[in-house]
N, C-alpha and C positions, 0 to 999 in steps of 0.2 A: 532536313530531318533532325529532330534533337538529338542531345548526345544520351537522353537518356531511351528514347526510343529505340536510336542503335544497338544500344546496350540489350535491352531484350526480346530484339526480336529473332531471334535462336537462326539467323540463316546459316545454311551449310558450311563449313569451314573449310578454306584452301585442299588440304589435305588429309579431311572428316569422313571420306567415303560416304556414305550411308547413314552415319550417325548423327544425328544431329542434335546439338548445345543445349539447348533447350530442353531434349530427354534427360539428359544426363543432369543438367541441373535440377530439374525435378524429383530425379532419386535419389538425387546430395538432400537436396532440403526435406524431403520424406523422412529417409536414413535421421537427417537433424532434428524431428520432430521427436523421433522413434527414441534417440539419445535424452533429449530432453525430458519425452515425460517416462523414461525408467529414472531419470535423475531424482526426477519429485515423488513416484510413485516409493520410491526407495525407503522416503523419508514421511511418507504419508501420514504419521501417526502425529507427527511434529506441526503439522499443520494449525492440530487443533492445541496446540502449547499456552496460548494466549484467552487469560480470563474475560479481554472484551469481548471475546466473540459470542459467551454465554449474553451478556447483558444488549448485546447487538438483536440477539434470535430470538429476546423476551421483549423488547420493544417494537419490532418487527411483528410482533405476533399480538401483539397490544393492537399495534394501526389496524391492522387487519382485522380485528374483532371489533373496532368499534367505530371505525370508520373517521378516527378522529386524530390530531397531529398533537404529541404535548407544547405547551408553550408554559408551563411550570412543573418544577421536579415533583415525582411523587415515589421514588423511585428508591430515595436515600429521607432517612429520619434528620439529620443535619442540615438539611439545606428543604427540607418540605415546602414546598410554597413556592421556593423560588426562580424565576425564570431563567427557562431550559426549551431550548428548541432541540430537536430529532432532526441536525440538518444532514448527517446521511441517512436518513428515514430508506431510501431505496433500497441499499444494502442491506438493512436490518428486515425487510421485507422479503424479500431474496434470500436470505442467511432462514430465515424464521419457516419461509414456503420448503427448500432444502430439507428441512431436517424435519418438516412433517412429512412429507414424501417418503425419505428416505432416512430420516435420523442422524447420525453422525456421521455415515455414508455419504450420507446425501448434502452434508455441507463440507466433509471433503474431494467428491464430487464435483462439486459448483468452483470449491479454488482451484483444484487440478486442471479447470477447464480454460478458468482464467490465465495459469500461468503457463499453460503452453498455448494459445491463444496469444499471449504478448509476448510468447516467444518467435510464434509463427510470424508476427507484425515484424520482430529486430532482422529475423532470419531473410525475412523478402529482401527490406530494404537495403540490407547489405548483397544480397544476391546479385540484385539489380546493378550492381557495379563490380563488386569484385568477383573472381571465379569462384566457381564451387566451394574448392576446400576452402581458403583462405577465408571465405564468407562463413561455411561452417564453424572453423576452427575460430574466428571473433567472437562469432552468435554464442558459443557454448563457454566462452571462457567469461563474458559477459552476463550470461543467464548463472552461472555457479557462482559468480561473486555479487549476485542480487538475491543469491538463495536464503542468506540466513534472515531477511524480515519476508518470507513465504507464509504467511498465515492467514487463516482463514479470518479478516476481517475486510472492512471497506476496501481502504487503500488498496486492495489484491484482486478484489472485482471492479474496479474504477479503473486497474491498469492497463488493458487492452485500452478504451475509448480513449486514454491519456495516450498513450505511445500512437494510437493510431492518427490523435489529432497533432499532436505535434510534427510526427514525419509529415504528414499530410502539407500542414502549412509551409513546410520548409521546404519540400518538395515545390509548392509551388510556385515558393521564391527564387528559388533555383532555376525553374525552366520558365521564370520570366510570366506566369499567367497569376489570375486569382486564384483564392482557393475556393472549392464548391461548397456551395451552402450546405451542402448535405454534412459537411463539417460540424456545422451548429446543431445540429442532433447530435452529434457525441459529444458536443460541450454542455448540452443540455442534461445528456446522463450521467457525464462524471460529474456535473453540478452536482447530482440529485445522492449519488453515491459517496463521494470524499470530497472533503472540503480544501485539497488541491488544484483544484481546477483552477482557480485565480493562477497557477502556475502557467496555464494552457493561454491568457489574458499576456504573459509574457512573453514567451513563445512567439505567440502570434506578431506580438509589437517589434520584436525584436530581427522576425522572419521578414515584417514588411520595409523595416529600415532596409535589409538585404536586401529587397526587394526594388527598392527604391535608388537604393546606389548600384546595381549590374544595370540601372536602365538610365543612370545619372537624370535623377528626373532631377536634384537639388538644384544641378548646374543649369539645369535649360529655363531659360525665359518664359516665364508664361506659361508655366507646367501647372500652376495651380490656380488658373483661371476657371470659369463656372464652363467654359467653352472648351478649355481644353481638358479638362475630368472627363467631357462626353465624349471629348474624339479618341480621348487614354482608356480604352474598354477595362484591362486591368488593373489600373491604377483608380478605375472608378468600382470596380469590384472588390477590389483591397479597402476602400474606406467601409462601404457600406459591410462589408466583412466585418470590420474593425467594429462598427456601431450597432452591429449585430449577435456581440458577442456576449457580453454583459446581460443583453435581453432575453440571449437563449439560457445564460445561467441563470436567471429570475422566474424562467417557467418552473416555479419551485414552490410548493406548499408556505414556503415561508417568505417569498418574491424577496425582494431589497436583502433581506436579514441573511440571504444565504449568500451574500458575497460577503457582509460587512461580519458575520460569526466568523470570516477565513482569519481574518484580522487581531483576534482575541488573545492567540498565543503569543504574539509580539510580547517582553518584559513579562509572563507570565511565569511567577516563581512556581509555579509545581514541577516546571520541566527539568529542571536541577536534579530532581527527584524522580524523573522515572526515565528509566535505562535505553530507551531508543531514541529519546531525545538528547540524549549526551552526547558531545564530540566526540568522533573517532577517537579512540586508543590504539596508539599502532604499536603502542606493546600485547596490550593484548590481543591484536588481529595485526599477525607480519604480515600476513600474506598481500590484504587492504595495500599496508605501508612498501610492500615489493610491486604489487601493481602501479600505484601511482608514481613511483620509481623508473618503473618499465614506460610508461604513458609520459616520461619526461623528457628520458631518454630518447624516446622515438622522434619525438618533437626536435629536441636538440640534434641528432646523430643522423638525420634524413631531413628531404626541403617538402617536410609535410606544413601546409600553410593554409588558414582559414582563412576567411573572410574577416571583417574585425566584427559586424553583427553578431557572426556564428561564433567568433572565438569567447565574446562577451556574455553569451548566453550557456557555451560550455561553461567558461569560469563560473559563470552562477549558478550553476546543477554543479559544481564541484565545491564551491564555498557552501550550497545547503548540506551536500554529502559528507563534508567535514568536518560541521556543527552539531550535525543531525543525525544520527548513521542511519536514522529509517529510509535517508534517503535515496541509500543506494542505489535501487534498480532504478530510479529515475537519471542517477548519474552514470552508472554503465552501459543499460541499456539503451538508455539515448545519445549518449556519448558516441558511441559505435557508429548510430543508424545515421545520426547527422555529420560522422566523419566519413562517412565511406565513399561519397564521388573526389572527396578531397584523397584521400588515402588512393584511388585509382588513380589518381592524376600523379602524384607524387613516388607511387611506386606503382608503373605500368606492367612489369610483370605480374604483379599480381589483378591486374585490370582484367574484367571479365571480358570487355573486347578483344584485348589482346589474348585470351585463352583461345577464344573464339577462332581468333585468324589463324593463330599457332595450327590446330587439328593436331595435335600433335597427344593423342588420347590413349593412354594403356588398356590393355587389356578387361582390367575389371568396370572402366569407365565404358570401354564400346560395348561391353556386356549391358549395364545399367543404362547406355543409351538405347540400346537394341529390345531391352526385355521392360524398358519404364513400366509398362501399366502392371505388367506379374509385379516386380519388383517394389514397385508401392503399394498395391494391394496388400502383400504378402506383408510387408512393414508397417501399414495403418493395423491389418489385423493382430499383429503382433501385439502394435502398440493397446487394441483394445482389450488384448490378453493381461496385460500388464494390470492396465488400469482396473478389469474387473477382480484382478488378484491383490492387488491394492485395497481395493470397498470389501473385501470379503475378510479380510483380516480380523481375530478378534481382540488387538489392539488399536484397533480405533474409536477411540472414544477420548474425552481428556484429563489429562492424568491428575490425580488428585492433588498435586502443589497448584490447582487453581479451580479443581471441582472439587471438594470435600464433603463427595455424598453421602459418605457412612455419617459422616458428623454431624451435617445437616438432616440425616434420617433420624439421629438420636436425639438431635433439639427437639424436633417435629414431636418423635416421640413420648419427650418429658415435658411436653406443654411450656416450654420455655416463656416466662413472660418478660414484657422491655423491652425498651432500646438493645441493638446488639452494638460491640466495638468490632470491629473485625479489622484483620490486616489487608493492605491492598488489595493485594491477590486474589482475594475471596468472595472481594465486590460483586463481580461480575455473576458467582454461584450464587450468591443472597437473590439477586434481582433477578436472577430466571429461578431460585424457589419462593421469589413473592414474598420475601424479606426484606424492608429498608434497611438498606445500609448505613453506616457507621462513615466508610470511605468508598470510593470505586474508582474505576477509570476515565470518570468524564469531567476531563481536567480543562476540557476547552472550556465552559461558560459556567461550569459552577463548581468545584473543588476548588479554582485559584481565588477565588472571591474569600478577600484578607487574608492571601498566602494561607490558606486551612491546610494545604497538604504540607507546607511546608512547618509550618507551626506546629503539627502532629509529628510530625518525624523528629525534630526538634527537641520535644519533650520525652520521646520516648526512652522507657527504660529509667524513666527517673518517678518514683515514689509518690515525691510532694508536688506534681506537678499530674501526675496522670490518677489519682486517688479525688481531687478536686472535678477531673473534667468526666470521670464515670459519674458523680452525681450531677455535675450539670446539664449530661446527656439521658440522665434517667438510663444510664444503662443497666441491665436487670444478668447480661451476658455477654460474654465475649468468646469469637471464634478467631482463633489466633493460630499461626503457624507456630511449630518446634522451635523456628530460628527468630522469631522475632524479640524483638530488645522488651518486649511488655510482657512477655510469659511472665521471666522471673518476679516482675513484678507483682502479676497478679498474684503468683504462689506464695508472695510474701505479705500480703497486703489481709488484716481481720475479715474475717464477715463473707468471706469468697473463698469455694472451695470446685476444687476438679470432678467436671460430670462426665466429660470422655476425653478419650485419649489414645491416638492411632498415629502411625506413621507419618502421617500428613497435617491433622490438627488435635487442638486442644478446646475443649469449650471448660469455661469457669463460668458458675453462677453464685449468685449471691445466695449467701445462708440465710436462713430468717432471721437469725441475730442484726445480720447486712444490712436487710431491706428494712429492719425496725430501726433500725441505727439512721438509715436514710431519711427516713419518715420524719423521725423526729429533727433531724437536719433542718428538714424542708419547713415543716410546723417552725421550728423555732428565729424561722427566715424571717419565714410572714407574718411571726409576732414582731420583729424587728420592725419592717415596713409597716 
C-alpha cells in the first residue's frame, strides 16, 4: 500500500472509539472552506479594483458577438492596425457571460468561486498528509498571503486548473506512476485562460526528472531502449505525457502563437512600469519579508529536505515571486501543496498518520467526527450565507480610480471629438465604453512595441515634449486622473481648457482657437512635404 493511500484512508484509530479520522478531517477542511471564503467575501468589493477586468469583459463580449478572434488591435487609436491576439480570449468570454448574467455580481461571483476552489485544491493536498489543524493552519496562512493579487481577471480563473495540474503531476512523481491524461484538459484550459501555463510545461519537466531519479531510471542499463519504454508502463506514460503537453496547449484559437505570445514579456520595458510586475518591496510588505524569513528558518532549524527536482522548482516559484509579486499565490500556494509529504516526514507529529494512530481526539473533534454531515452542511450553508451577502452589497461595482463613469457619461454627452489621451488606468473604462484608447493594459504584444509605455511616462509632465505628441496623436481630449504628472500640464498648455472635473477624473478639450491652431500645424506640414 502506498504511503499516500495509508495516509487517507481514515481507518479507526488505536484509541478513536467510534470516531473516525476521516470525519473529523472532513469538518476541519469544511470549517477551512467556510474561513476562506468569509476571508474573500470580506473583501469583495476589492476584487473588482483592477482596470483589465473592464477591457477583459469588452473583448469577451466582442468574441461572442461575432464569432470572430482579433488578430489586430482595434481597440486603442495608437497602435490600430496592429497585431494583437486575445490569447486569454476564454477568460474574457467567461468574465463578459458573468456580468450579463449577473453584472458586477456576477463577475465577483465567478472570482469568488475561483478562489476558494484553489483553495479547496491547497487545502486537500495538504490534508492528505498532514493532520487536520496543521493542514488548516498552512492552507489559510498560505491563502492570506496570495490575497492581495485576488482580482477578478484571467490569472484568478486559470488558478484552480494551474494548482490542480501541478499537484497532480507531482503527486504522480511521487507515488512512482504517470500522470492521467485527463491532466491535459486542464493544461488545455489554462492555455486557453492565462498565458502562464508554459509554467505548467515546467512543472511537469521538473516533476518527471523526480520522477526519474525515485526509480533511478539514469543509473540502469537499457532503461531507454524502444523495449524497455514498453516494459517501463510509467516511464512510457511520462514521455508521451510530456509530448502531449504543448499539443494540449495549442488546442487554442491561435494554435502555435499561444505558447510563443507566453514569451513576449521576456526584456519587455513596460513592466518597469506597471506595479505587479515589480520586485517585492519588503519595505513595503514586512509581512512578505517575515514570511520568507520564517520559511528559512524552518529549513535551517528542522531536517525538513526536498528532493533536488522539487527544491529546484520551489526555488523557481520563489525567484518568479520575487521579481514579480503577481506571483504570489503561485509561490505560496504551491509552495505548501508540494512541501507537505516532505513537511510529514520531517516533522511526524504533525504527520496525518501519526494523528491517526495517536486517537488521542478532544472533545470538540469527537463532536465534529460524530456529527460531520450536520456540521458540514450547517458550514457549506453558512458559507452560501456569506457569499449571497457579499453579491447583494451595494458596493460592488468598480470604483472610479479605474471606472470614470461620470466622466465618461459627460464626454459622451458633449459629443467629444478625436483622439483621446488618457492615463493608464482608464484604459480598460475607454474600451468597454467603445473608446480607442490612448494607452491600456495590454502590455504583452502591443504597448511594449518601441518601449511606448515607457517613453509616455518618460515624458510626462514635461510641456515641450507632451504639447508635440497631442498633435501627433490628433488628440482632440484627454481623460486624466487628479494625480497624474500631465494635468498640470494640460492646465497650462493654450488652446485646451477644462470640461469636467470630479473626484476621480479630469477631461480637457481643445478650444477652437486649439483645433485652428492645429489645422494650420497640420496644413502648413504638408506644405512642407
Amino acid at each position: 500500500m502506498s504511503d499516500t493511500t495509508s495516509q487517507i484512508s481514515g481507518a479507526a484509530p488505536a484509541a478513536g472509539g467510534d470516531v473516525r479520522p476521516a470525519a473529523i478531517a472532513l469538518s476541519v477542511r469544511t470549517f477551512g472552506l467556510l474561513l476562506a471564503t468569509a476571508m474573500v467575501c470580506l473583501v469583495a468589493p476589492n476584487l473588482l479594483n483592477d482596470p483589465d477586468t473592464l477591457w477583459h469583459i469588452r473583448i469577451g463580449q466582442d468574441i461572442r458577438a461575432t464569432g470572430a478572434f482579433p488578430v489586430a488591435d482595434s481597440y486603442s487609436h495608437t497602435f490600430d492596425g496592429a497585431p494583437w491576439i486575445a490569447k486569454q480570449w476564454l477568460s474574457g468570454v467567461v468574465l463578459s457571460l458573468a456580468h450579463d448574467l449577473g453584472g458586477w455580481a456576477g463577475i465577483v461571483a465567478i472570482t469568488i468561486a475561483a478562489v476558494i476552489a484553489s483553495f479547496a485544491l491547497v487545502h486537500g493536498q495538504l490534508a492528505r498528509h498532514l493532520a487536520p489543524l496543521p493542514a488548516l493552519a498552512v492552507a489559510l496562512w498560505a491563502f492570506g498571503m496570495s490575497s492581495s493579487v485576488f482580482v477578478a481577471r484571467p490569472h484568478m480563473l486559470a488558478l484552480p486548473f494551474a494548482i490542480w495540474f501541478v499537484i497532480h503531476v507531482w503527486n504522480a512523481a511521487d507515488d512512482r506512476r504517470a500522470p492521467d491524461l485527463l491532466a491535459l484538459g486542464a493544461m488545455m484550459l489554462w492555455a486557453n485562460l492565462h498565458g502562464s501555463f508554459t509554467l505548467g510545461f515546467l512543472a511537469a519537466g521538473a516533476a518527471f526528472v523526480h520522477f526519474a531519479a525515485r526509480d533511478d531510471l539514469l543509473a540502469r542499463p537499457g532503461t531507454w531502449s524502444l523495449a524497455a519504454l514498453r516494459r517501463h508502463r510509467p516511464l512510457h506514460g511520462w514521455i508521451v505525457f510530456g509530448a502531449l503537453c504543448p499539443v494540449a496547449a495549442m488546442v487554442h484559437p491561435y494554435g502555435w502563437q499561444a505558447i510563443a505570445s507566453t514569451f513576449v514579456m521576456v526584456d519587455n520595458a513596460a513592466l518597469a512600469h506597471i506595479a505587479e510586475w515589480q520586485p517585492l518591496d519588503f519595505g513595503a510588505d514586512p509581512l512578505a519579508a517575515f514570511s520568507l524569513i520564517a520559511i528559512i528558518v524552518a529549513f535551517l532549524a528542522t531536517p525538513l529536505r526536498a528532493p533536488l527536482a522539487k527544491a529546484v522548482f520551489v526555488g523557481l516559484m520563489l525567484y518568479m515571486f520575487v521579481t514579480h509579486a503577481r506571483f504570489a499565490p503561485f509561490f505560496y500556494l504551491l509552495t505548501e501543496s508540494l512541501l507537505a509529504r516532505e513537511i510529514a516526514r520531517c516533522l511526524p507529529g504533525m504527520a496525518r498518520r501519526a494523528w491517526e494512530r495517536r486517537g488521542d481526539f478532544d472533545g470538540l473533534q469527537r463532536l465534529a467526527g460524530r456529527r460531520s454531515r450536520t456540521v458540514c452542511t450547517a458550514m457549506a450553508a453558512l458559507g452560501l450565507v456569506l457569499i449571497a451577502s457579499a453579491l447583494t452589497t451595494d458596493r460592488l461595482q468598480p470604483p472610479g480610480t479605474v471606472y470614470p463613469a461620470s466622466a465618461i457619461a459627460a464626454a459622451r454627452a458633449a459629443g467629444l471629438e478625436g483622439n483621446v489621451m488618457n492615463s493608464y488606468d482608464f484604459g480598460g473604462a475607454l474600451i468597454r465604453a467603445g473608446i480607442p484608447t490612448f494607452i491600456d493594459g495590454r502590455a504583452d504584444r502591443l504597448f511594449d512595441n518601441g518601449a511606448f509605455i515607457a517613453e509616455t511616462i518618460a515624458m510626462a509632465g514635461k510641456p515641450e515634449e507632451i504639447e508635440p505628441l497631442l498633435d501627433a496623436h490628433e488628440i482632440g481630449w484627454t481623460l486624466l486622473k487628479p494625480a497624474d504628472p500631465n494635468l498640470a500640464v494640460m492646465d497650462g498648455l493654450d488652446g485646451w481648457t477644462r470640461l469636467h472635473v470630479d473626484a476621480d477624473a479630469v477631461i480637457h478639450v481643445r478650444t477652437p482657437s486649439g483645433a485652428s491652431t492645429m489645422r494650420a500645424s497640420e496644413e502648413q506640414q504638408m506644405s512642407i512635404d
